[in-house]
C-alpha positions, 0 to 999 in steps of 0.5 A: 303237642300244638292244639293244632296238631291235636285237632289234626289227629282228631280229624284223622281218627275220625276219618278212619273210624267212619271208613271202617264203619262203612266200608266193613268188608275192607277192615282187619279180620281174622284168618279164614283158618281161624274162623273156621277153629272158633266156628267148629269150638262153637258147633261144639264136639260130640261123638255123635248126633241125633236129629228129627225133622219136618223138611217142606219143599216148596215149587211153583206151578204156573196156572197154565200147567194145572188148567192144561192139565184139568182141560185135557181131563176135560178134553177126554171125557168130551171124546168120550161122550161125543160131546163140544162144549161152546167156546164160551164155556171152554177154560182160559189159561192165564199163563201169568198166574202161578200157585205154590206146591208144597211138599212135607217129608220126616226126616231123621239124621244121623251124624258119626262123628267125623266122616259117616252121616245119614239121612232117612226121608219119609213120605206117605208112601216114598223114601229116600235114604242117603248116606255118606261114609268118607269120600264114598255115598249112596242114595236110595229111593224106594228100595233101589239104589238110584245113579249117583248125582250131585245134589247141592241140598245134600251139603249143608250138613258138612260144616257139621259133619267135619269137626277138625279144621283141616277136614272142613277146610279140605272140604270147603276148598273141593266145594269151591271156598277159599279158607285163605280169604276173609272180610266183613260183610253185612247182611240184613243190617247185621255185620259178618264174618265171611270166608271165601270172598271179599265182601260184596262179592257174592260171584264165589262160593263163601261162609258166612259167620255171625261176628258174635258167637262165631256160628254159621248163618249163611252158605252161598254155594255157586255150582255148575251143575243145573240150568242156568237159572239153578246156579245159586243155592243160599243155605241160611242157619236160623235160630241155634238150640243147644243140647249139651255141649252141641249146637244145631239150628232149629231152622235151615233155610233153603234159597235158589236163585232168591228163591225160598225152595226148601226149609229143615224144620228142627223137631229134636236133637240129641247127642251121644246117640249110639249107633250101628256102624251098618247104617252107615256101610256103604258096600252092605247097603249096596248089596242090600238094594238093588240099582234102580233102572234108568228111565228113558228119555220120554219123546219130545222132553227136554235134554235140559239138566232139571234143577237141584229142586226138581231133582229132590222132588222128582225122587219123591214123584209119587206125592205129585202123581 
């Protein structure tokens, strides 16, 4: 071979490895199905498992809302003393303020291995109980059985809950995932495996699978349910524990619209927990509690789909009243 020929080749191999590099989302990788193999090889197999943690939800307030509120108190206790404040003393709302609220819960979840999951949440004075069982679930708030509604905070749990890659993949594909596509992505200076689109396009819904230990790090999930500003969740799974042959994260991050709106702090995990198959019988509980009313339509309020935040906080109301 002429050196020519060899400075030649040179040059070419060098102009391929830098396309590679820079441009990851185009190179050769794994079938979706695959990753999904290594991934649920990873996560581990268990008949079941046990999980305690602190969930804190997080919700802005604009300061106009909390000065409108004081005002009115304000307001009131004027009628009733027959007393005008000056105009100098009156409250000025500053509508481009706002404050964050939060809310903390304890929450324990329960995973039978392959179709049943439940998840008991506890405030100081409110409850929630949500359990799947196959293709069925029920959610109660209180003691009552409220309407079923789809709560995209619910999913982040089935990439642990399916342990067969046909099941997860049946799964991601009915939450808009399409396991026939893969690429590589790169988040936060780290390149990625994903599944469900071609990197960069986060427009569809898609898993993200860190390269290196074939764990999950991110679910983008587009949904048509919510307002128009409520169309993106990001669930993020930081900083993986093991327990045996099982791995959880020890932290999962919740983003809406870019947005921090909730995070699942790990408290412990534990598997091969025994359960009882009544936790998780989807006809006892519902003869157990009874179907919550339905609230009116208050006058004046607005029709407007609430976002998947507001419908987790409004489930717990009572720690905002």
């Amino acid at each position: 071979m002429t050196i020519f020929r060899k400075k030649l080749l040179i040059i070419c191999f060098i102009v391929l490895g830098t396309f590679f590099i820079h441009s990851p989302g185009q190179a050769y990788v794994l079938q979706g199905l695959h990753l999904l193999d290594l991934m649920i090889e990873q996560l581990g197999e268990a008949r079941s498992l046990y999980v305690t943690q602190e969930l804190t939800f997080f919700r802005v307030v604009s300061q106009n809302e909390i000065e409108t509120d004081e005002a009115q108190d304000e307001h009131q206790a004027q009628d009733s003393a027959g007393v005008d404040l000056p105009a100098d003393q009156r409250v000025q709302l500053d509508e481009t303020v706002s404050l964050e609220e939060r809310l903390q819960l304890e929450e324990t979840l329960r995973f039978f291995f392959p179709f049943a999951f439940r998840s008991d949440a506890k405030s100081s004075d409110s409850e929630r109980i949500h359990v799947v069982s196959g293709d069925r679930s029920i959610t109660i708030v209180d003691g009552r059985t409220v309407p079923a509604v789809t709560n995209r905070f619910d999913l982040y749990k089935d990439i642990f809950l399916y342990r067969t890659r046909e099941d997860l993949a049946e799964r991601l594909l009915q939450l808009g995932v399409d396991v026939s596509i893969s690429s590589l992505g790169r988040f936060e200076g780290e390149i990625a495996l994903v599944i469900g689109a071609v990197y960069p396009d986060e427009s569809v819904s898609q898993i993200w699978i860190d390269r290196d230990t074939f764990l999950p790090t991110r679910w983008i999930i587009r949904g048509n349910g919510g307002n128009a500003n409520s169309d993106i969740l990001e669930v993020r799974y930081l900083t993986w524990w093991k327990s045996g042959q099982v791995r959880y994260p020890s932290r999962i991050e919740f983003y809406q619209d870019g947005k921090l709106v909730r995070v699942n702090q790990t408290k412990t995990f534990r598997e091969g927990v025994e359960f009882s198959e009544d936790l998780f019988d989807i006809d006892k509980l519902r003869s157990a509690y009874p179907l919550a009313s339905e609230q009116p339509l208050v006058s004046g309020e607005s029709e407007e789909e609430p976002s998947e935040v507001q419908k987790t906080i409004d489930e717990f109301r009572k720690v905002f009243e």
